[in-house]
C-alpha positions as CSV (number, residue, x, y, z in Angstrom):
1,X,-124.7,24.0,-36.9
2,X,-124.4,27.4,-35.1
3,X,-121.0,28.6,-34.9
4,X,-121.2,30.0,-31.8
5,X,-121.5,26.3,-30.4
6,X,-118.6,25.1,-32.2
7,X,-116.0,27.8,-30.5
8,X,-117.3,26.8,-27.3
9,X,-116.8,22.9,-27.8
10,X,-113.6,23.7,-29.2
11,X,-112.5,26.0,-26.4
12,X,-113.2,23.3,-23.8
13,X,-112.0,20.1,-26.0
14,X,-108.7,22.0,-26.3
15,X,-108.5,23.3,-22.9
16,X,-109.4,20.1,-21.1
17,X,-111.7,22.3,-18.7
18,X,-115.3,23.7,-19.2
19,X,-114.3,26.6,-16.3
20,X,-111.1,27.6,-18.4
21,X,-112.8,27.6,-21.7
22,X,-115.3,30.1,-19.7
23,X,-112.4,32.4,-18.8
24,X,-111.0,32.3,-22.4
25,X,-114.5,32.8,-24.3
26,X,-115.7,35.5,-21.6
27,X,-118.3,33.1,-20.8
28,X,-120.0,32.0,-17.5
29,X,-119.3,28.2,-17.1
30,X,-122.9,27.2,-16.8
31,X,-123.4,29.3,-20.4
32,X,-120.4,26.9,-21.9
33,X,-122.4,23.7,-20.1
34,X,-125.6,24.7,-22.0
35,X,-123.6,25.5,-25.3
36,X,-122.1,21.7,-25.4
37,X,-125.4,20.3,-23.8
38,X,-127.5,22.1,-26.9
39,X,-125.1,20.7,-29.4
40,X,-124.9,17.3,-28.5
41,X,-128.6,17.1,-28.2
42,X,-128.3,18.4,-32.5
43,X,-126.2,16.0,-32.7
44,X,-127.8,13.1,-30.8
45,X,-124.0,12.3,-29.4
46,X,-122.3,12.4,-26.7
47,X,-119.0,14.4,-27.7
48,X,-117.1,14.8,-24.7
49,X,-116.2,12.8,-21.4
50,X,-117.0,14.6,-17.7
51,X,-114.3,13.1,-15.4
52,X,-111.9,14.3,-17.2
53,X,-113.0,16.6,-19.6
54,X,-112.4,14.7,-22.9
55,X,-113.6,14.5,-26.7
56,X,-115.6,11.2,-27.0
57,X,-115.1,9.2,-30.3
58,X,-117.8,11.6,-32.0
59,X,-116.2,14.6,-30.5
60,X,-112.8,14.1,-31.7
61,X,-114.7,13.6,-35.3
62,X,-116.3,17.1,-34.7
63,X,-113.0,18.6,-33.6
64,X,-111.6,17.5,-37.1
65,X,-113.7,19.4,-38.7
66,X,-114.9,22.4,-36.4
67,X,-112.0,24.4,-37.1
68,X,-111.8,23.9,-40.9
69,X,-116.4,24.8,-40.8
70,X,-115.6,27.9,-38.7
71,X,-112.1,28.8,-41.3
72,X,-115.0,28.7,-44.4
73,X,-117.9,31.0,-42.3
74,X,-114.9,33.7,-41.9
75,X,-114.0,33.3,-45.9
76,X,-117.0,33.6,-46.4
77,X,-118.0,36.5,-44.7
78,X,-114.8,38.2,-45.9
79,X,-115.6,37.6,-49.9
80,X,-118.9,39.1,-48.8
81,X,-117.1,42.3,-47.6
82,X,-114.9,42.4,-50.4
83,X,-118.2,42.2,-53.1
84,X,-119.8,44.7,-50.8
85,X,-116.4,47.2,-51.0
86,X,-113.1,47.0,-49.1
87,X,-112.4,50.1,-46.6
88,X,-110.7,52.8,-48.9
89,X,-107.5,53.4,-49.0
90,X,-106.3,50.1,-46.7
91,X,-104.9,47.2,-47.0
92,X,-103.2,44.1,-44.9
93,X,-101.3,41.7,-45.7
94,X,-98.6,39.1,-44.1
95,X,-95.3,37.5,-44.9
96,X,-93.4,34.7,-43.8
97,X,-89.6,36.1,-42.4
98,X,-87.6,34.5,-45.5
99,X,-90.4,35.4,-48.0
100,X,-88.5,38.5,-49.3
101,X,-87.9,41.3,-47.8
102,X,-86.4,42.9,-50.6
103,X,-89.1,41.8,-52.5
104,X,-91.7,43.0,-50.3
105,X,-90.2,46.5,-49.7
106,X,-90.1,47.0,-53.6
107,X,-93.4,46.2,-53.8
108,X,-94.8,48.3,-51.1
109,X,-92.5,51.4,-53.1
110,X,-94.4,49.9,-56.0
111,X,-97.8,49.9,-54.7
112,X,-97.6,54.0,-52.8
113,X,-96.2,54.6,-56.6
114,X,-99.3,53.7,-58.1
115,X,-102.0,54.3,-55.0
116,X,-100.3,57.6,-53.1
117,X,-101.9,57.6,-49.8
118,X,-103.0,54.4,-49.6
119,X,-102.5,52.6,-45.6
120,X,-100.4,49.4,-45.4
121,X,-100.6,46.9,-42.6
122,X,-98.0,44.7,-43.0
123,X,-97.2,41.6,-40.7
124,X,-94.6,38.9,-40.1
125,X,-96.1,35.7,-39.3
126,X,-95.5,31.9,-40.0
127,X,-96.6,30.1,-42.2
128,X,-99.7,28.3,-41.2
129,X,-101.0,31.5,-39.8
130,X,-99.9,33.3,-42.6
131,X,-102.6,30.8,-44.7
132,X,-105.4,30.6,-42.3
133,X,-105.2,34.8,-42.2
134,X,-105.6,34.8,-45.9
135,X,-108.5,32.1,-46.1
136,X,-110.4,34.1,-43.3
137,X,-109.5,37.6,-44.7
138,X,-107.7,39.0,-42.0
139,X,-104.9,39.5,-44.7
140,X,-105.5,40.4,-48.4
141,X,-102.7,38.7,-49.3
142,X,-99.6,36.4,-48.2
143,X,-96.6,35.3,-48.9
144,X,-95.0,32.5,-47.9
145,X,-91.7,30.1,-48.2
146,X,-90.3,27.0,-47.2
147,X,-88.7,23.8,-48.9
148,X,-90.1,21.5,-51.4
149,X,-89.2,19.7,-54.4
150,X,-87.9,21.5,-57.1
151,X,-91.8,20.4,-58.9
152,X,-93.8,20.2,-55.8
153,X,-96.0,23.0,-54.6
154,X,-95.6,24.3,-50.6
155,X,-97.7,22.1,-48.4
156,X,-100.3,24.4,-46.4
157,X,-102.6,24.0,-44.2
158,X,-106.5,22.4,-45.4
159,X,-108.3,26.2,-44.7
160,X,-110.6,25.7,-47.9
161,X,-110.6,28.6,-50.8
162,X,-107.1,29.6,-51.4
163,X,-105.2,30.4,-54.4
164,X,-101.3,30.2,-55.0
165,X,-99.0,31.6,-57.5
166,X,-95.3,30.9,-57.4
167,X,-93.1,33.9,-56.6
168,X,-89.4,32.2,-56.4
169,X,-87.1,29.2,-56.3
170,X,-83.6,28.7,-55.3
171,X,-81.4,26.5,-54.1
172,X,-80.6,25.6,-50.3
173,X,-77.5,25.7,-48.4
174,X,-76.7,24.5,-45.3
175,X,-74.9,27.4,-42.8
176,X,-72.4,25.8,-40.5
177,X,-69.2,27.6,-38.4
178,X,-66.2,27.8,-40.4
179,X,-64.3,25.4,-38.4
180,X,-66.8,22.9,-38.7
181,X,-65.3,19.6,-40.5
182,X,-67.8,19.4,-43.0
183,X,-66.9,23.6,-43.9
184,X,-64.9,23.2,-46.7
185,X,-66.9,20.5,-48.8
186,X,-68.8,21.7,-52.2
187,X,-71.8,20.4,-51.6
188,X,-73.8,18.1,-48.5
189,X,-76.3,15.3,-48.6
190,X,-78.7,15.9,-45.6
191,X,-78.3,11.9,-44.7
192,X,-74.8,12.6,-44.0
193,X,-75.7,15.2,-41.2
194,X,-78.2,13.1,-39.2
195,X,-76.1,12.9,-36.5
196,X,-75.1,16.4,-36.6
197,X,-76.0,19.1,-34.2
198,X,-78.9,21.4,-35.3
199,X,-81.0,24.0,-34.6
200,X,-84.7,24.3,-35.2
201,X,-85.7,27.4,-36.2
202,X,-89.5,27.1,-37.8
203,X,-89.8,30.9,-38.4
204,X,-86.4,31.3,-40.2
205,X,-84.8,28.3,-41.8
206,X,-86.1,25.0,-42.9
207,X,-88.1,23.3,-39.8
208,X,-86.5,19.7,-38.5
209,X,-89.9,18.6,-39.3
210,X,-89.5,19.6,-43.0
211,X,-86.1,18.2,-43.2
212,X,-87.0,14.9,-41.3
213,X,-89.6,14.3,-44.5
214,X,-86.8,15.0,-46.6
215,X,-84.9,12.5,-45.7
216,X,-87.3,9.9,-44.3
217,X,-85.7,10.0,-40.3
218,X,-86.3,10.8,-37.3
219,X,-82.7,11.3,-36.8
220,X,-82.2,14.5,-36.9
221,X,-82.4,15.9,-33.7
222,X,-82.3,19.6,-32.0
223,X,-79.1,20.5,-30.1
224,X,-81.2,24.4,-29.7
225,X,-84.3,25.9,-30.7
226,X,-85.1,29.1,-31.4
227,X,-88.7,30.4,-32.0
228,X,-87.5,34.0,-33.0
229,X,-87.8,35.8,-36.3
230,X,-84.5,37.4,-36.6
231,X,-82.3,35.8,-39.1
232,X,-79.1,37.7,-37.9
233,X,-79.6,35.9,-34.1
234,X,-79.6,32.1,-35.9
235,X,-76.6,33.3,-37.5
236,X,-75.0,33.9,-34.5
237,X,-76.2,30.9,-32.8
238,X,-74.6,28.7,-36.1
239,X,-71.3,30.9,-35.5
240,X,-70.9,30.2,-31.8
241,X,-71.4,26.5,-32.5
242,X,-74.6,25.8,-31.6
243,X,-76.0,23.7,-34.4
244,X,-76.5,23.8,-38.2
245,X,-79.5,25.4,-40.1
246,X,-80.8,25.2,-43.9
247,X,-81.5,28.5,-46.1
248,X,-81.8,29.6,-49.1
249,X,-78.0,29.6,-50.5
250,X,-78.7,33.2,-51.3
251,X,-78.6,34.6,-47.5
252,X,-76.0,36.6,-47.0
253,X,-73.8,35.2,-44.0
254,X,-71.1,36.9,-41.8
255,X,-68.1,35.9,-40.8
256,X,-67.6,32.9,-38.9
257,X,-70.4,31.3,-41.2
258,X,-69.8,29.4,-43.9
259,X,-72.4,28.3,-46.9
260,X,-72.4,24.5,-48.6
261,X,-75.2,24.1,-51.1
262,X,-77.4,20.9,-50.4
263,X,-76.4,18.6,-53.0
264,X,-78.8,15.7,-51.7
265,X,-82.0,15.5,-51.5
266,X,-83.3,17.4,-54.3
267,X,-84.9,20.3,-52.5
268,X,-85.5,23.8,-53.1
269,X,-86.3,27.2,-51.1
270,X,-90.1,28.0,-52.8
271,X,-92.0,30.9,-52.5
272,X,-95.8,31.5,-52.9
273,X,-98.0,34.3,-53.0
274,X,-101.5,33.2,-51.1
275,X,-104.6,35.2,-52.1
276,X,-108.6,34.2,-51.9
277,X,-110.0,37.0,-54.6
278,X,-108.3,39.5,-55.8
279,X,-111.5,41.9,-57.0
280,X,-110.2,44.6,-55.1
281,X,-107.7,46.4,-57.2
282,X,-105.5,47.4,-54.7
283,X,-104.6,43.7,-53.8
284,X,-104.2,43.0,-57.2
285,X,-101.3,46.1,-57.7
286,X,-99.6,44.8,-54.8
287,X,-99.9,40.7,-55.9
288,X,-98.5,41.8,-59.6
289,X,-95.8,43.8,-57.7
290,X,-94.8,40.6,-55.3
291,X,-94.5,38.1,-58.3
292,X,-93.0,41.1,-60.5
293,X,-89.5,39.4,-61.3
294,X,-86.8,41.7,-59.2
295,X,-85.2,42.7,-62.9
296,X,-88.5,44.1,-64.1
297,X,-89.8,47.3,-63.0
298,X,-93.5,47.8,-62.8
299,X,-95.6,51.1,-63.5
């Protein structure tokens, strides 16, 4: 199945349009109606609708797996690289905003320590991305958070070969003004705040989606949402009154925030390191420095 044909059908099945999925792939449109006419005819099925522009039955089949068969071609041509020789002196990886920052400077000073001269890329991403990067090669490494239970891996996205090691654990808090009524309790169940104002914040606290799981309801609703990165500006937002968020009870918080450590469900703030290979040796100085425990010094 040439993967040329899949990126067209999935540029048109997601933008609903065979002339915008030209202008996106750089394509004319007649070129995108020959790609999707040559790969149904492989297929011998129909896979999307004309008036309007549509996966069909099989074509929503394909599209389950089109972007999982493209994922694997880029792993693979990215272990290939790797057997072949990474660039000297470079190498990129990506973190999650509440991965560490602390731990991820360290391990940079770490890493120059032992490879003086060596070129760093280092990018803040979420998490999914952060995982399909690493599975395509785009990143050497990654590093990634979120909540779980305390014996349950992260869940990531299905992007084929990729290999985890836990980094950290801790225990989550939720941040709420000080005058809030609940500010002064020792801990909170999460059931007790489904009616509760919150803010989703995806890139830097526990999603709403992860916390709905949690505690099996759709309940919990979004008074604000903020897309940022910056953990100071959802602070802020909790401080002015603008909803509750969940961290890791370890986040430092300024005044006017307050801290109460999640008593129910059992959950935890997890941290992974994400990796596909790690032949190259300067991935596998900087992976030894990110799961280095922070008490422990590294040559």
């Amino acid at each position: 199945m040439d993967p040329h044909l899949l990126r067209t059908f999935i540029a048109v099945a997601t933008n609903g349009s065979f002339s915008a999925a030209a202008s996106d792939l750089g394509y004319t449109q007649s070129a995108v109606s020959q790609h999707i006419a040559t790969l149904e005819n492989s297929l011998g099925a129909a896979l999307l609708t004309r008036r309007p522009v549509a996966p069909t039955p099989a074509g929503q089949r394909l599209l389950e797996h089109a972007g999982a068969i493209l994922l694997r071609i880029e792993a693979a041509q990215a272990d290939v690289r790797r057997v072949v020789g990474e660039p000297p002196g470079e190498i990129v990886f990506a973190s999650t905003p509440l991965a560490g920052a602390t731990r991820v400077a360290r391990a940079l000073t770490q890493l120059r320590q032992s490879r003086p001269g060596i070129a760093v890329t280092f990018e803040v991403a979420r998490r999914d991305e952060v995982a399909r990067g690493v599975a395509s090669g785009a990143y050497h490494l990654g590093l990634v958070d979120g909540i779980a239970a305390p014996s349950d891996p992260l869940k990531l996205p299905d992007v084929g070969l990729l290999r985890t090691s836990a980094v950290a654990q801790e225990p989550l808090a939720v941040v709420l003004p000080d005058d809030h009524p609940m500010a002064r309790r020792k801990r909170l169940g999460l059931s007790a705040l489904v009616d509760a104002r919150w803010i989703d914040a995806p890139m830097v606290s526990a999603s709403l989606e992860e916390l709905r799981a949690a505690v099996e309801t759709d309940a919990l609703r979004p008074a604000l949402v903020y897309t940022g990165a910056d953990l100071l500006t959802l602070l802020d937002l909790v401080a002015a009154g603008h909803g509750l968020a969940v961290l890791p009870v370890t986040i430092d918080v300024p005044a006017g925030v307050t801290k109460v450590p999640v008593g129910a469900p059992r959950l935890v703030h997890r941290t992974e390191l994400l990796y596909g290979h790690l032949d190259g040796p300067r991935a596998a100085d900087l992976a030894a420095a990110l799961t280095a425990p922070a008490n422990r010094r590294t040559s």
